[in-house]
PARORO-45305 format. One line per field, with one value per residue (C-alpha): x, y, z. Coordinates in steps of 0.001 Angstrom, whole numbers, plus 500000, padded with zeros to 6 digits. Layout:
x c(X	...)
y c(Y	...)
z c(Z	...)
END
This chain:
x c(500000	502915	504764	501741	501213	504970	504674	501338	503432	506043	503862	502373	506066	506699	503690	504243	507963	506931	504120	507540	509453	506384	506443	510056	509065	511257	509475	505707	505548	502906	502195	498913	497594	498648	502735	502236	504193	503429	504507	502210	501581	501671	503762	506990	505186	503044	506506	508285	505555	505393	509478	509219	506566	508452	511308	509738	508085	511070	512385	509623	510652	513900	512754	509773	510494	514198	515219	518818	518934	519268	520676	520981	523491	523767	525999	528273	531209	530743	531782	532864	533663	531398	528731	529942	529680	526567	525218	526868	525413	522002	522057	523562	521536	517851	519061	520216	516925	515336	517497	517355	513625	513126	515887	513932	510533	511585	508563	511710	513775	510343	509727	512954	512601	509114	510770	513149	510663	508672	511469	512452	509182	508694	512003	511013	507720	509883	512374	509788	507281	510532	512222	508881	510732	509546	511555	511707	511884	511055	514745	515561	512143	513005	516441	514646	512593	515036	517648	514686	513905	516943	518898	515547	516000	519278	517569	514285	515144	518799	520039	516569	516921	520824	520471	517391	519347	522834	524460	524629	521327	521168	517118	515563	513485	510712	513031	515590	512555	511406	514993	516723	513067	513672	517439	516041	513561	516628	518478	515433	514924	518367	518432	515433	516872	519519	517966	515732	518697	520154	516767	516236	520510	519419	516303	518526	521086	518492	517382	520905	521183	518406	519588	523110	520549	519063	522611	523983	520913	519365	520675	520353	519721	520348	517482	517872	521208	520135	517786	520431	522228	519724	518745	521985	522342	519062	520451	523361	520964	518690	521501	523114	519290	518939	522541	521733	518315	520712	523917	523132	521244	524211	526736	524731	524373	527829	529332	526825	527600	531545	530937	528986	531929	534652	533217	532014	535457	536918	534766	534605	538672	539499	537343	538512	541936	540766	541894	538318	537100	534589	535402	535138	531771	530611	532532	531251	528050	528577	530069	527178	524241	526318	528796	528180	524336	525550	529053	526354	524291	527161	528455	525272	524633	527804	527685	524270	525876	529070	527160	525320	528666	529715	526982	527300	530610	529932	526740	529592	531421	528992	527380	530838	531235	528044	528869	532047	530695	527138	526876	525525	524066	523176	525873	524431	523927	527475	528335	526508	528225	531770	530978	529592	532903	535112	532959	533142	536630	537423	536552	534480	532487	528327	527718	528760	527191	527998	529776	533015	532681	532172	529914	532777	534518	536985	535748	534312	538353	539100	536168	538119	541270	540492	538626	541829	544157	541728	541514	545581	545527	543465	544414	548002	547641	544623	546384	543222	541932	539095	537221)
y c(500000	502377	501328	502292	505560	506170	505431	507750	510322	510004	510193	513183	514911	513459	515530	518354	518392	517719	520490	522909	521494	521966	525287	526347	523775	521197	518124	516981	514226	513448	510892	509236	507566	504218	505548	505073	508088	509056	512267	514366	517888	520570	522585	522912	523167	526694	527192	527584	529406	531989	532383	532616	535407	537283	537367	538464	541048	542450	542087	544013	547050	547159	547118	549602	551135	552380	551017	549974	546190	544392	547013	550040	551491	555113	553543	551481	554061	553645	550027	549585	545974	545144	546345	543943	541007	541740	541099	538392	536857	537680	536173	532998	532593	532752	530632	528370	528497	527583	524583	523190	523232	521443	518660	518416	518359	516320	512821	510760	512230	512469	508981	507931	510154	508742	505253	505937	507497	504499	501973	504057	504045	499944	499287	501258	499225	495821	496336	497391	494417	492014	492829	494366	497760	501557	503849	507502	509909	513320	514737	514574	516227	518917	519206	519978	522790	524367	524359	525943	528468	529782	530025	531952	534131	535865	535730	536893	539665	540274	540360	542410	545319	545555	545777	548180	550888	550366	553968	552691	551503	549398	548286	551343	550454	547845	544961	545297	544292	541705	540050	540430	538612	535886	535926	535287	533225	530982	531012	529827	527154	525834	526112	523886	521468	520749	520353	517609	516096	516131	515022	511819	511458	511457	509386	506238	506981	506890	503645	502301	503024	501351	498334	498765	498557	495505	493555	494540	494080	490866	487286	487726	484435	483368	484566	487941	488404	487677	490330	493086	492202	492403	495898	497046	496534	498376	501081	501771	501651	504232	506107	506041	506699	509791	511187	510387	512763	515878	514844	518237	520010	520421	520514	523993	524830	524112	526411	529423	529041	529397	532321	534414	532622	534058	537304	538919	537705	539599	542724	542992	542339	544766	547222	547210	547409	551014	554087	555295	551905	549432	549455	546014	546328	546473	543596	541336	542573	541398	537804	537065	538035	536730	533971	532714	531162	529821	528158	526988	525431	523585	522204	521078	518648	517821	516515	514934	512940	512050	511218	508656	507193	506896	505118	502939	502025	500981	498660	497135	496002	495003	492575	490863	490625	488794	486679	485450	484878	483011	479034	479094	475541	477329	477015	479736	482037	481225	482411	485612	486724	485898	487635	490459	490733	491115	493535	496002	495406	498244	501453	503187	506735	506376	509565	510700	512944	512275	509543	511151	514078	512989	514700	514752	517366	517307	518937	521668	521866	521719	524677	526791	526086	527354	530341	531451	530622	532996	535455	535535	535644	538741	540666	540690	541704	544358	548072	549558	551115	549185	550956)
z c(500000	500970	497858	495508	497440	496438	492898	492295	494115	492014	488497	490079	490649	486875	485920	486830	486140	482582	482225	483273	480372	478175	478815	477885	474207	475600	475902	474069	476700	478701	481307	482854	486111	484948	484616	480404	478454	475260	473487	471301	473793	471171	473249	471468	468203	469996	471016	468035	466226	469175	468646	465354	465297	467884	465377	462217	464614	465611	461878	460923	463543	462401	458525	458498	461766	461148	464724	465538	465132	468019	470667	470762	468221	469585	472318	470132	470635	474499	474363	471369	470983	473526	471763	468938	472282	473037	469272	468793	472067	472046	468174	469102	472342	470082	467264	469546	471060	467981	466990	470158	470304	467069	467659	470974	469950	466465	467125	466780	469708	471954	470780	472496	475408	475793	475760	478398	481001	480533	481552	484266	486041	485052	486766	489650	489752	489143	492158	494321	493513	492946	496227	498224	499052	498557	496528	497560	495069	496425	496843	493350	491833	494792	493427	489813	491146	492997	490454	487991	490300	491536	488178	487096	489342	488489	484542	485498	487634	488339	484868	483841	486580	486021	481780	482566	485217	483163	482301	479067	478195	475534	475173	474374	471313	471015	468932	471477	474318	471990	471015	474927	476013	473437	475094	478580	477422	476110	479179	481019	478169	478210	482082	482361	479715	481828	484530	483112	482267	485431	487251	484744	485952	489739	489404	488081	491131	493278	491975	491817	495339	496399	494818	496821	499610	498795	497830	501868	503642	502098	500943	496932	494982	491479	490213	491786	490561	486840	487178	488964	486090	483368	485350	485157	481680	481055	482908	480459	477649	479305	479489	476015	474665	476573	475808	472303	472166	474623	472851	469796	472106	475007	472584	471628	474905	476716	473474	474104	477630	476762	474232	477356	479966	477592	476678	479609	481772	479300	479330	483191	483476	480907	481755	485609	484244	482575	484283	484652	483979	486381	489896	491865	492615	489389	488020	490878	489626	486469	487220	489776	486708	483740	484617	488001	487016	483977	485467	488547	486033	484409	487497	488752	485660	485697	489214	488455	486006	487791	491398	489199	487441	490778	492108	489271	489446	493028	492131	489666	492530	494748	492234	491079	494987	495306	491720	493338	496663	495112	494606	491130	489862	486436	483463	481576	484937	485378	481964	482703	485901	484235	481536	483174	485341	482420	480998	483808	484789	482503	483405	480817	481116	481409	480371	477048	474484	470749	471921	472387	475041	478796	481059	483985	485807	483395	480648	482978	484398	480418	479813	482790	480716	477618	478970	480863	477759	475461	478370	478546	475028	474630	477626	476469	472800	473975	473695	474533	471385	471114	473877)
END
């Protein structure tokens, strides 16, 4: 009874997570009492046609009203390069938008993603019936909202108030409200991508855990182990599915998040440097609204992802532990656990997109490489002149 209290719970968090994702066009899934998910929401589809009417709307200011294309232009010889920065950006951050929406919402990709939910939840209702246990998964559907939320916040607001009282003001006409909205709007889109990603990363720890559970506390038999094995091996396929369907879309992402990473480090350090430049307070300003939420939101699915590696890289152990210690009678169960042992003796990452970039600390230590080399780069061939 507790168990399938749990599970509704845990459709109803699903739910409601999914409606968010609707809303920022990334996801058409949708999922009923019984736990069956099936894409087909028109969301993304209203989506895109609502981004691209915003955009031939503010095309059609700039055409017929003579305004200054996407900023201001009056203030160009302010900032000069900067204002170049800023262009660049803001461009980048809505086409972005776009293409990630339609690889997203493309029925193939929401087929898969639809495929993957749905094994998720029957493995959850397998272990729970199989081993007569209750999963929790609150934390990590808490961890979604709050990573939502506060990353919206410095979007929504912070970044709104500080580019609306800036000295040099560069919104002033109505395509520059409509293109920086489509530019927050993208932020919040890419932030709650990520997060989904991260969530579907911590649901499958949390199940993995649970298992780990299960091995210490009880007396597994054969046919248990077959099926931690099987489970396991289901896991890794979850897992390549889903970085197949994200692998484009945070490709796009992790490279817009460099661009903005890159550009305004170098903005807020050279203009500090400036004899009448920023003073400290300003450039903290400017790192806590531009770079801090997007290096926080990095980090964070980069730690959902490696938490769960580690996790499974434990469960690895524990079940050649309990292979070796077992008394199989079974030649082919046999079989199974020895191959299974070789196959994990070798280390290999979970999590990669496009099959060649893993979602580790590394490449965000890599990302904080490059940065500084470009940063070193430009600070020492800057004279100046182009501010």
């Amino acid at each position: 009874m507790i168990g399938l209290k749990k599970h509704r719970a845990f459709l109803e968090r699903l739910r409601w997570t999914l409606r968010a994702q609707h809303v920022f066009g990334v996801s058409s899934l949708t999922v009923d009492k019984r736990g069956n998910v099936k894409s087909g929401s028109a969301a993304p589809k209203f989506i895109l046609a609502m981004l691209g009417l915003a955009i031939l709307l503010a095309v059609w200011f700039i055409l017929y009203n003579n305004e200054s294309p996407v900023i201001c232009r009056s203030k160009a010889n302010q900032v000069r390069l900067f204002y170049y920065f800023v262009i660049i950006e803001t461009l980048v951050a809505i086409a972005f938008n776009v293409i990630c929406t339609i690889r997203i919402a493309w029925p193939a990709s929401q087929h898969s993603l639809a495929q993957c939910w749905a094994q998720l939840i029957a493995k959850v209702q397998e272990i729970q019936i199989m081993f007569q246990c209750s999963i929790e998964s609150k934390r990590p559907f808490q961890l979604f909202w709050l990573w939502v939320a506060v990353l919206s916040a410095p979007y929504g607001f912070l970044l709104t108030f500080m580019v609306l009282t800036s000295k040099v003001l560069f919104v002033s006409q109505i395509n520059h409200l409509i293109l920086y909205g489509l530019r927050i709007y993208a932020y919040l889109s890419d932030t709650t991508v990520c997060a989904s990603f991260g969530l579907f990363a911590l649901l499958l720890r949390i199940l993995i855990v649970e298992m780990r559970q299960l091995v210490r506390k009880t007396t597994i038999n054969e046919q248990q182990l077959r099926s931690m094995i099987q489970l396991y091996r289901h896991i890794l396929q979850i897992i390549e599915s889903f970085c197949a369907v994200y692998g484009w879309v945070l490709i796009l992402i992790f490279f817009e998040h460099f661009l903005i990473l890159t550009d305004r480090s170098f903005f807020a350090i050279r203009m500090y440097r400036m004899p009448m430049g920023f003073s400290i307070q300003q450039v903290l300003s400017m790192m806590m609204t531009w770079v801090f939420p997007l290096a926080l939101n990095d980090m964070l699915l980069v730690g959902a992802c490696t938490a769960t590696e580690k996790a499974l890289q434990q469960f690895e152990q524990q079940l050649c532990e309990v292979g070796k210690m077992a008394n199989i009678q079974n030649v082919e169960c046999e079989q199974m656990i020895t191959s299974f042992s070789l196959y994990v003796a070798e280390q290999k990452p979970k999590f990669r997109i496009l099959k060649s970039i893993n979602l580790s600390f590394n490449l965000i230590y890599a990302s904080c490489g490059v940065i500084a080399t470009y940063l070193t780069v430009f600070l020492q061939f800057d004279n100046g002149d182009s501010y």
